[in-house]
C-alpha positions as CSV (number, residue, x, y, z in Angstrom):
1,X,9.5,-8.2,2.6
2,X,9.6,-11.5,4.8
3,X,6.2,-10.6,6.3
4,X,4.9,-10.4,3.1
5,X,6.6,-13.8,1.6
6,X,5.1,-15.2,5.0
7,X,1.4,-13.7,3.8
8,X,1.4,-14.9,0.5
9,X,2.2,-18.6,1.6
10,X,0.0,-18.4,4.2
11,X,-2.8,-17.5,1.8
12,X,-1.5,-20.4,-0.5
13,X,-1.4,-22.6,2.1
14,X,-5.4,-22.1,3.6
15,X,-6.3,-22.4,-0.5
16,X,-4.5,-25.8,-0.6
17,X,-5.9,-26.8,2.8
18,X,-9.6,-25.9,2.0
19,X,-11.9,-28.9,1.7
20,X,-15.6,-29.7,1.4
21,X,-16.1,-31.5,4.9
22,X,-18.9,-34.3,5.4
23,X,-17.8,-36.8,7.8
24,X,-14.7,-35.1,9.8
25,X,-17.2,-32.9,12.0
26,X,-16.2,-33.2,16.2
27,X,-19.6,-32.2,17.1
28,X,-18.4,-29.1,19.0
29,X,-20.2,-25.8,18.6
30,X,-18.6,-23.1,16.5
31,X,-17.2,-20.4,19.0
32,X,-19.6,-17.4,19.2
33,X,-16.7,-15.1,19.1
34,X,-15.1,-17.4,15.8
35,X,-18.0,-17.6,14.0
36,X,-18.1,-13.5,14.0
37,X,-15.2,-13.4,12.9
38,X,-15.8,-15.7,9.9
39,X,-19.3,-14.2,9.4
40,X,-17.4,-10.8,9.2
41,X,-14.8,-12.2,7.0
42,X,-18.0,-13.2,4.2
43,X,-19.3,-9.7,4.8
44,X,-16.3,-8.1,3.7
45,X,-16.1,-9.6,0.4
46,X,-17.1,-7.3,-2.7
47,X,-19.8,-6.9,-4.4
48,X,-21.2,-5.4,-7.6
49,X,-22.4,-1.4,-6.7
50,X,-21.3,-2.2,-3.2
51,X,-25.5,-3.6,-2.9
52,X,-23.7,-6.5,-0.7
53,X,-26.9,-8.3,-1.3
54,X,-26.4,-11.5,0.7
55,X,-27.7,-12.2,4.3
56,X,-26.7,-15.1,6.4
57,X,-29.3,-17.1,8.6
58,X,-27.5,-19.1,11.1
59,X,-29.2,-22.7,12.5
60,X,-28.6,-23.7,15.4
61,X,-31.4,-25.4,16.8
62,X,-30.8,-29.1,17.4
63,X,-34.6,-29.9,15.9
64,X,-34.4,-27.5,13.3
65,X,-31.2,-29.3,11.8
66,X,-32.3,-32.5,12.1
67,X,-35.4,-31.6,10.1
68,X,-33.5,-30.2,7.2
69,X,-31.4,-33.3,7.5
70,X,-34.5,-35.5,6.6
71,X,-35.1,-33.4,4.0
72,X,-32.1,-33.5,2.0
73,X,-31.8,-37.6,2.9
74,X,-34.9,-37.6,1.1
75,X,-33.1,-36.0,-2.0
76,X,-30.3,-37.9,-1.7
77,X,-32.3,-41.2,-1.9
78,X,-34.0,-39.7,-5.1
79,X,-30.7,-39.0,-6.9
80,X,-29.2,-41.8,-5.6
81,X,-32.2,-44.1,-7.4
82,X,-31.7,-41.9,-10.8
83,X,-28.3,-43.3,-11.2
84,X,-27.1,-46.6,-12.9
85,X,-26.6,-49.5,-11.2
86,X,-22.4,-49.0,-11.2
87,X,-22.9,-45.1,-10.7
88,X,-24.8,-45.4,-7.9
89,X,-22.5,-48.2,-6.3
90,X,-19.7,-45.7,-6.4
91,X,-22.4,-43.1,-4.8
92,X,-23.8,-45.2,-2.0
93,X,-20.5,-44.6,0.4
94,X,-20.4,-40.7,-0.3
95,X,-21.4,-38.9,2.5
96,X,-22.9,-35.7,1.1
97,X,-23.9,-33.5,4.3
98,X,-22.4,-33.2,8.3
99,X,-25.6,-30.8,9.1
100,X,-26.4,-32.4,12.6
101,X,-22.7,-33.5,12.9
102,X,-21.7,-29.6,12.7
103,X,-24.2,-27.9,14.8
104,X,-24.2,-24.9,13.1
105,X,-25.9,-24.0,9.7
106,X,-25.5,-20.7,7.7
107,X,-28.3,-20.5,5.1
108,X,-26.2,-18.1,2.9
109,X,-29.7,-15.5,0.9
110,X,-29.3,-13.4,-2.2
111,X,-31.5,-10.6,-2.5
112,X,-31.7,-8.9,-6.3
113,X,-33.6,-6.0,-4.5
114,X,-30.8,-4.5,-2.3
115,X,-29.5,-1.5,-3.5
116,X,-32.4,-0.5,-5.5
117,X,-33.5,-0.3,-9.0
118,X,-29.8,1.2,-10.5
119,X,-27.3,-1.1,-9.4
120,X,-23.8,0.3,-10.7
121,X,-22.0,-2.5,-12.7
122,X,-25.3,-4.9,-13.1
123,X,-26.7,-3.4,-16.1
124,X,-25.9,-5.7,-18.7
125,X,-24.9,-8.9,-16.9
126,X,-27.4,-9.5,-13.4
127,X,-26.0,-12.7,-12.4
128,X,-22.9,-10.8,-11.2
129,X,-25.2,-10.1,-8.1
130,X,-25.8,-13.7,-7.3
131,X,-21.7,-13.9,-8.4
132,X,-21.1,-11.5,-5.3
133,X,-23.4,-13.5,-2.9
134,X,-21.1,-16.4,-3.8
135,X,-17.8,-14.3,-3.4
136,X,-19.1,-14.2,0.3
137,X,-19.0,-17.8,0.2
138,X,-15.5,-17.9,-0.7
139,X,-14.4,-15.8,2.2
140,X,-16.6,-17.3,4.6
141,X,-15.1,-20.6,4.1
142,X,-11.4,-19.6,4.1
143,X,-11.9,-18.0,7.2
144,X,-13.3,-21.0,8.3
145,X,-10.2,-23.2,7.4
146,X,-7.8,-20.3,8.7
147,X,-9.9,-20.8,12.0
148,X,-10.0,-24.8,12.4
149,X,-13.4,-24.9,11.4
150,X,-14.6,-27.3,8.2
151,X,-17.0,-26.1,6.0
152,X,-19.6,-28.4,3.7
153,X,-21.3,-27.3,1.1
154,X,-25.1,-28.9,1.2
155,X,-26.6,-28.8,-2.2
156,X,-29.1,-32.3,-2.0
157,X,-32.4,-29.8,-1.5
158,X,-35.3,-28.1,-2.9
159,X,-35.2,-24.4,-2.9
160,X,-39.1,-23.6,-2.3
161,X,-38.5,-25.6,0.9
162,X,-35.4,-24.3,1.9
163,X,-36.5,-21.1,1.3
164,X,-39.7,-21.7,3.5
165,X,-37.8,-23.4,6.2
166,X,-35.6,-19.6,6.5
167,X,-38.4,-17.3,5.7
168,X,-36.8,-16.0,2.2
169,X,-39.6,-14.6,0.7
170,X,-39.4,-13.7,-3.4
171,X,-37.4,-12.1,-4.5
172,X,-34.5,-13.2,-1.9
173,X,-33.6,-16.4,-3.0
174,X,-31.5,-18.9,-0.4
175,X,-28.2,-19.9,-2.4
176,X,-26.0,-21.9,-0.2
177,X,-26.5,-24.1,3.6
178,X,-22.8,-24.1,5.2
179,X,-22.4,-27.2,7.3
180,X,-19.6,-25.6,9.9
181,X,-18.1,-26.7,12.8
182,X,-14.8,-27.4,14.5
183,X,-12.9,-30.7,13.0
184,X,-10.7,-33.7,13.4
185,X,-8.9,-32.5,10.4
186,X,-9.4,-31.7,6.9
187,X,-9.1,-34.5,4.4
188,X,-5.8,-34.4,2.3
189,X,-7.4,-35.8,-1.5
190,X,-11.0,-34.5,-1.9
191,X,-13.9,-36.8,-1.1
192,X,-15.2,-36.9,-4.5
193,X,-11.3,-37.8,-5.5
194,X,-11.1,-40.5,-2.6
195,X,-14.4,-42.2,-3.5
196,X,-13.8,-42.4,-7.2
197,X,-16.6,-40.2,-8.5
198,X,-14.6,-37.6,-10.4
199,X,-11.0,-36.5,-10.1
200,X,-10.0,-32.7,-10.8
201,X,-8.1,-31.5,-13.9
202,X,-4.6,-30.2,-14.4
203,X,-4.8,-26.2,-14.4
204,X,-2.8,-26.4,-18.1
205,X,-6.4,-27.8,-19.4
206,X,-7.8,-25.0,-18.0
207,X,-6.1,-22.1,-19.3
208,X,-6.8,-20.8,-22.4
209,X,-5.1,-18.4,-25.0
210,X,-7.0,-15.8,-26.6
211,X,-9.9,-18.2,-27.3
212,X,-11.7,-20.8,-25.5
213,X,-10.6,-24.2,-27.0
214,X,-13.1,-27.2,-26.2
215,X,-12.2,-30.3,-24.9
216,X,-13.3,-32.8,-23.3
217,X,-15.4,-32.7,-20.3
């Protein structure tokens, strides 16, 4: 029973601890043996009619990054100049990628085509493949933590190019780049919290009975 106690706040504990790392990146390269075993960890998670239709492309080349990294400072400037003069103040100090700073990239694919045309459990609702790929995601990243290793989410890009840039031809579609590399630590308050640009909301206004109740946004 105490091992299990010890499990469950363990598990609690690496959820509480996970962040979405921009600027706390050491530089270091992600052990080969560690980034197996997180790599592993994503391949485990489920999927709908076991298709387990993600792949992951890992980056590692120092030119490669720093060519994506233009890329998405190029889409960062373009948001950046959509927003309002006092949005975009608050925006200017957010650091939103580490992909040099990490040294390692996972380009995370989705493919609708694995497992054929009768995919068990996607009849009637075919996002739940793309909702699997993401599941992989999810486990990647708390292996990650478990392992001392930050994770950072890069959404600034276009998807043609990214796409282009990994070889995913159509129908495989590239859904995530993982920023991930060993860390100074992992930031207590989110960064999106710290640098005032939104701040979470209490699970109770989450949590419905029944029906979904709106409220505010």
């Amino acid at each position: 029973m105490t091992d299990t106690i010890d499990a469950r706040a363990a598990l609690y504990d690496v959820i509480r601890a996970r962040r979405d790392v921009r600027a706390e990146f050491t530089g270091e390269r992600v052990d080969e043996q560690v980034l197996w075993r997180v790599l592993g960890a994503a391949h485990a998670a489920p999927s709908v009619g076991n298709t387990q239709p993600w792949d992951f492309v890992v980056v590692r080349d120092p030119q490669r990054l720093a060519e994506f990294a233009d890329h998405v400072a190029g889409c960062r400037r373009a948001f950046a100049d959509s927003l309002p003069e006092e949005r975009r103040r608050t925006f200017d100090p957010i650091k939103v990628e580490g992909i040099a700073e990490s040294g390692t990239g996972i380009v995370v694919t989705y493919d609708p085509s694995r497992g054929g045309q009768h995919i068990l459990g996607r009849h009637t609702i075919d996002d739940v493949g793309v909702f699997s790929a993401v599941l992989s995601i999810q486990n990647l990243w708390l292996a990650a933590t478990v392992e001392g290793l930050g994770v950072g989410w890069v959404s600034f890009y276009d998807e043609a190019f990214l796409a282009d840039f990994v070889g995913a031809r159509s129908p495989v579609r590239p859904i995530a780049w993982l920023c991930v590399g060993p860390v100074t630590r992992l930031q207590e308050v989110p960064d999106l919290e710290r640098f005032g640009w939104r701040t979470g909301r209490p699970l109770a206004d989450a949590v419905h009975a029944e029906t979904l109740q709106v409220r505010d946004a």
